[in-house]
N, C-alpha and C positions, 0 to 999 in steps of 0.2 A: 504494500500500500504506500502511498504517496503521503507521507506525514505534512511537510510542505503546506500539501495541496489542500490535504482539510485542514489545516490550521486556517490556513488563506480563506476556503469555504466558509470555516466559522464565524471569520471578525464579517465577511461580508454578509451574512444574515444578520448578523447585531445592528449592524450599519444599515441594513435595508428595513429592518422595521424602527427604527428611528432609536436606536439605543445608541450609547458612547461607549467601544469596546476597550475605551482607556478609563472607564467609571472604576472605582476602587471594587464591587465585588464582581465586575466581567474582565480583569486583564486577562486573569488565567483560563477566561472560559474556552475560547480556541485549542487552547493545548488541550483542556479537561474533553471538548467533542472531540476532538482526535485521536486520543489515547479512547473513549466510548466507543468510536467507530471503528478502532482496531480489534477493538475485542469483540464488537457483538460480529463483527462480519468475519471472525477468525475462521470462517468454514470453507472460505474463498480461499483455491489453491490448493486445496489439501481431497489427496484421494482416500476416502472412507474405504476399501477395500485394504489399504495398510493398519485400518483400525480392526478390523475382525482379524487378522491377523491367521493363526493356527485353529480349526475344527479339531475336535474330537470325536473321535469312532467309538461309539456307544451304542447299542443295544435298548434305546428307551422309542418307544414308539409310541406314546401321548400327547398331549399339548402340553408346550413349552412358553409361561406366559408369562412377561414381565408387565405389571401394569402400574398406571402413577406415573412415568417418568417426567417431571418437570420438564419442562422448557421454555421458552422466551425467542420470539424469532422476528423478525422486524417484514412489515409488510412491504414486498417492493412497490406498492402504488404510492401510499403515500412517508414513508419512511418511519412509520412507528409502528412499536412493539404490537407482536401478538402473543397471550400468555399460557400456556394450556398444562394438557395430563397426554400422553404418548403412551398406549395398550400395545405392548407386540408379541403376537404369538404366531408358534410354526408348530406343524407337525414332522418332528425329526426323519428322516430317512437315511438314517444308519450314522450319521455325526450330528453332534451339536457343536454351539454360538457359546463362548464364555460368556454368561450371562452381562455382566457390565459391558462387553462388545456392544450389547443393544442399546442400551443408554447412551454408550459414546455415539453410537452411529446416529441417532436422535438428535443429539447436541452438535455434531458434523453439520450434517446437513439445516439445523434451524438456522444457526448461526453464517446464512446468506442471507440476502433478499428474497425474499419466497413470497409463494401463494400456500394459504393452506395444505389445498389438490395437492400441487405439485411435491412438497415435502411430505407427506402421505403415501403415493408414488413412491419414492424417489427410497424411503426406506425400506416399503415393502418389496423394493424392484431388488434393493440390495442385499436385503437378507436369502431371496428368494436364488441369486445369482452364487452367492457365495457358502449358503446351506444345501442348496438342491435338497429341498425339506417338499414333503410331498402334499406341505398347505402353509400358506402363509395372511396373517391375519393382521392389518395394522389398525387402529381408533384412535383419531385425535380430538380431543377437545378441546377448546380456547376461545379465549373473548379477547376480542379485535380493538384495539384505542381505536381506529380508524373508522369505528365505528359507534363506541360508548364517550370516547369524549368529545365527536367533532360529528359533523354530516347530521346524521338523526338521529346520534346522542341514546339511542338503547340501553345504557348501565344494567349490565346483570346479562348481557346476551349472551349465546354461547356458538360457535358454529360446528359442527362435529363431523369428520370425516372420514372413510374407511376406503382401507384395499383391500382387496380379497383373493387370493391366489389359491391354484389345484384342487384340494379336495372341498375346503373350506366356500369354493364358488362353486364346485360342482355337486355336493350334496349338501341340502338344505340339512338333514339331523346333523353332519359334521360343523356347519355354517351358525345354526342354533346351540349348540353347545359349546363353540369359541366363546358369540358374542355372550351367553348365560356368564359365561367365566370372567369376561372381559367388565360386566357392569353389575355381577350382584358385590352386594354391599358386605363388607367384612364386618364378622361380628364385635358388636359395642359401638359402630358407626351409627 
C-alpha cells in the first residue's frame, strides 16, 4: 500500500468538508487513517491458500462446523465497515481444515473491499478447492453502516448470506441439518 498516498487522501477529506487538518486534535489524523487503512485492507495481496496451509487425513465423515467467527469487512460501495458472525461447515472426504484455518480464511478474505455475496463465495469456493470435502456450507451474518447509519438508516438490520456446495445443495435432509446446526441456539443463550 501506498502510505504517502492515504496520508495525502486523508488531510484532503479534512480539507474538503471544511475542517483545519492542522486543528490541535486532526494533525495526527492522516497518519491515524493510514495506519486504519493498512490494517483493515490487510487481505489485499495475500493468497488464502498459504493460510490452510497442510490437510489432515482422517477418517471423520460428519459435519465439521465452526460457527460465530467474528468479523469486520469494509463495504466496497461506500467504504464502511460491515460487522457480522461467519458459520462454516464441510462434510470431510477423507482430510480435514485445522480448524483456526477457517477463521483465518474469514479474516483473509473480509479484510478487502467486498460485497457480502462475494466474500460468502469466495470462502466457501476456498474451503471447497483446498478440502475437496464432499459438502461445503458457509452463513454470514452482518449489519451494514452503509446502511444503519446513512441512506435509510435501518439500526438493528441484519443481511444474511449462504453458499452451498455438493451434498449440502444436492440433498435437502443433508442441507436441513447443516443449517439446524448452523442457527440452533446453545444452551443458556
Amino acid at each position: 500500500m501506498n502510505r504517502d498516498k492515504l496520508i495525502a487522501a486523508g488531510r484532503m477529506i479534512l480539507e474538503a468538508i471544511g475542517e483545519d487538518p492542522e486543528r490541535e486534535g486532526l494533525k495526527k489524523t492522516p497518519e491515524r487513517i493510514a495506519k486504519m487503512y493498512e490494517e483493515v485492507f490487510s487481505g489485499l495481496n495475500h493468497d488464502p491458500r498459504e493460510i490452510v496451509g497442510v490437510l489432515f487425513n482422517e477418517r471423520y465423515d460428519e459435519v465439521v462446523l465452526v460457527k460465530d467467527i467474528c468479523f469486520t469487512s469494509m463495504c466496497e460501495h461506500h467504504l464502511l465497515p460491515f460487522v457480522g458472525k461467519a458459520h462454516c461447515a464441510y462434510l470431510p472426504n477423507g482430510r480435514v481444515l485445522g480448524i483456526s484455518k477457517l477463521a483465518r480464511v474469514v479474516d483473509l478474505f473480509a479484510r478487502r473491499p467486498q460485497v457480502q455475496e462475494r466474500l460468502t463465495n469466495q470462502i466457501a469456493e476456498l474451503i471447497e478447492e483446498m478440502a475437496q470435502p464432499r459438502g461445503v456450507a458457509v452463513v454470514l451474518e452482518a449489519s451494514h453502516t452503509c446502511m444503519t447509519i446513512r441512506g435509510v438508516k435501518k439500526a438493528g438490520s441484519r443481511v444474511i448470506t449462504s453458499a452451498v456446495r455438493g451434498i449440502f445443495r444436492e440433498s435437502g435432509t443433508s442441507r436441513a441439518e447443516v443449517m439446524t446446526l448452523i442457527h440452533e441456539s446453545r444452551s443458556g443463550e
